[in-house]
C-alpha positions in Angstrom: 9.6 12.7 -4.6 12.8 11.4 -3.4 13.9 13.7 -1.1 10.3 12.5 1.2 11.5 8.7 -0.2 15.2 9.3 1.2 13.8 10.9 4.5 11.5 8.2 5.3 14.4 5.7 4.7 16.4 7.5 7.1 13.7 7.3 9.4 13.5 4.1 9.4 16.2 2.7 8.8 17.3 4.4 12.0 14.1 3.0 14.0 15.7 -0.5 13.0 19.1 0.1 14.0 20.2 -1.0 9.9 23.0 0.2 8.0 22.3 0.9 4.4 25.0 0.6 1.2 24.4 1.3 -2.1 26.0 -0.3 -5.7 25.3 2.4 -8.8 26.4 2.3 -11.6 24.2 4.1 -13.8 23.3 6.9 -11.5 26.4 7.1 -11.1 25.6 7.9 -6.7 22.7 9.6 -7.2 20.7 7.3 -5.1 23.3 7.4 -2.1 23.8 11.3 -2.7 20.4 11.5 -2.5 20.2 9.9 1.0 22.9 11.8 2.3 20.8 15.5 1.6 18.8 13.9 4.5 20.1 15.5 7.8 20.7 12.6 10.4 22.1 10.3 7.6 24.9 9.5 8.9 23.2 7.6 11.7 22.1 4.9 8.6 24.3 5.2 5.6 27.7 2.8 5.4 28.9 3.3 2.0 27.7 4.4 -1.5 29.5 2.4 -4.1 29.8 3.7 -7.7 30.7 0.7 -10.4 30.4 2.3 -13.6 32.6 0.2 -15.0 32.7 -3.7 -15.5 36.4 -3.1 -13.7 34.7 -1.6 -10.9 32.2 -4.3 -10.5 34.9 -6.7 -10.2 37.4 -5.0 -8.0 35.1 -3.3 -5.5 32.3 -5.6 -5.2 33.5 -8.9 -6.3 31.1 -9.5 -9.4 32.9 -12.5 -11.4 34.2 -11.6 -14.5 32.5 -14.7 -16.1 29.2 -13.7 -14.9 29.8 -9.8 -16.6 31.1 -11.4 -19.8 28.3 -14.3 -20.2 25.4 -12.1 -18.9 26.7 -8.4 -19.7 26.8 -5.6 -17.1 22.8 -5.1 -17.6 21.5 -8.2 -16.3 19.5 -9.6 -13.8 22.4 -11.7 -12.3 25.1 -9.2 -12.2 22.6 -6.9 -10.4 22.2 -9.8 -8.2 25.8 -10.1 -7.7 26.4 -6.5 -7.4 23.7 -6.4 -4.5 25.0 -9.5 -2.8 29.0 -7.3 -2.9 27.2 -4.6 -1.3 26.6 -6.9 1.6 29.9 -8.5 1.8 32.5 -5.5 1.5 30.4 -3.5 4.0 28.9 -2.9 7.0 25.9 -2.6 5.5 22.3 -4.5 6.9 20.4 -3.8 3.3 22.3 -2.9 0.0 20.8 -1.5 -3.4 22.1 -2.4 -6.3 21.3 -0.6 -10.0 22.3 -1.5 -13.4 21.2 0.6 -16.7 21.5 1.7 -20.2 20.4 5.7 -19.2 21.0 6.8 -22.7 21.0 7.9 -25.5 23.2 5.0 -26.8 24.2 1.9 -25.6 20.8 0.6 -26.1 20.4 -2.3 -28.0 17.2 -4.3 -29.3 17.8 -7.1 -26.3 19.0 -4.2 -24.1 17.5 -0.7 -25.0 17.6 2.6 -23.3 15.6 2.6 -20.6 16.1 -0.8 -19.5 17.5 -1.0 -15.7 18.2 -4.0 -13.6 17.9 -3.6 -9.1 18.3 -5.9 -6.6 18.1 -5.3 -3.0 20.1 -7.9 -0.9 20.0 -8.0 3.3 22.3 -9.2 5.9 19.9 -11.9 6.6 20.0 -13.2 3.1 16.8 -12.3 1.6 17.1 -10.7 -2.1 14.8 -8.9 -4.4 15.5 -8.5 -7.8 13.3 -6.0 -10.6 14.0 -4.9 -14.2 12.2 -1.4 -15.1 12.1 -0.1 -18.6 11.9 3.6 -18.2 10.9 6.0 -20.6 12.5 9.7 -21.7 16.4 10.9 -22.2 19.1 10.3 -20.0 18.4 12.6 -17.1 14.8 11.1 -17.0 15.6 7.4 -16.8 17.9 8.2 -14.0 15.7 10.1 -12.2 12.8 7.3 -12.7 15.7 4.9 -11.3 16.6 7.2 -8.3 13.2 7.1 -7.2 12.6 3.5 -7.6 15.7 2.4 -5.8 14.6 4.9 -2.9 11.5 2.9 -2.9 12.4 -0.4 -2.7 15.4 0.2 -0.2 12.3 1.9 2.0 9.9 -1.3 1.4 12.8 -3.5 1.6 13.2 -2.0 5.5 12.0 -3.8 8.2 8.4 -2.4 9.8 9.1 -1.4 13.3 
C-alpha cells in the first residue's frame, strides 16, 4: 500500500509544482524513506526531518520547549508545531508531521501504545491535524502510521 500511496504523491505533487518535507519522529523516516523508493522523487521531496527526541524537536524544527513540557511530545499541539517547523526551516510547499508511542512501552493510560498525533501544514497556511490509535506491536503501529501519513500528505495535495 504505500509504495502506490508514495507514487501517487510523487505524481502529483509534481503536477503541482509543490515541494514536500516531512517531521517523524516515531517512524523514525520511514514516511520520507518511503517516498524516496519512488523514482522521480527528487523532483518533489525537500527534506525528511527525524525528531525523535524532545531535543530534536526544539533544535531542528523550533517546537517551544514550554509547549513539549506542558503538552508532552504526543500531543495534538506539538504535532501542530512540529508540522508548522516543517514549513518554516524548509523549502517545503506541504509538510507531515507524526508523533507516537509505537511500542511496547511508553504507553500510558492518557497516552497508550498506539496512540499517534499528524498534522499536515502548507505554505499557504492551511493545517490539518488527526490522532489515530492504532492497533498491534511496534512494527505494526508504524506501518499503520506510514500509510496514513502517505495518505493525508496525497489528500492534503492540491487537485490539478
Amino acid at each position: 500500500m504505500a509504495q502506490s500511496l508514495a507514487r501517487q504523491i510523487i505524481e502529483k505533487a509534481d503536477l503541482a509544482g509543490w515541494k514536500i518535507s516531512t517531521v517523524e519522529s516515531c517512524t523514525g523516516g520511514l514516511i520520507f524513506g518511503a517516498l524516496t523508493d519512488i523514482a522521480g522523487s527528487s523532483a518533489v521531496l525537500d527534506r525528511g526531518f527525524v525528531t525523535y527526541s524532545n531535543l530534536a524537536k526544539q533544535e531542528m524544527v523550533g517546537v517551544a520547549p514550554q509547549l513539549l513540557e506542558k503538552f508532552g511530545a504526543v500531543s495534538e499541539q506539538t504535532a501542530a508545531s512540529m508540522a508548522l517547523g516543517g514549513i518554516a526551516h524548509s523549502i517545503a510547499d506541504i509538510s507531515l508531521s507524526v508523533t507516537g508511542i509505537a511500542g511496547p512501552g511508553g504507553g500510558s493510560p492518557e497516552k497508550p501504545v498506539g496512540l499517534v498525533w499528524m498534522s499536515l501544514a502548507t505554505k499557504n497556511g492551511t493545517q490539518a491535524i488527526k490522532q489515530f490509535d492504532f492497533q498491534g506491536d511496534r512494527q505494526a503501529v508504524r506501518r499503520h502510521t506510514v500509510d496514513a501519513g502517505l495518505t493525508l500528505i496525497l489528500d492534503g495535495l492540491p487537485a490539478r
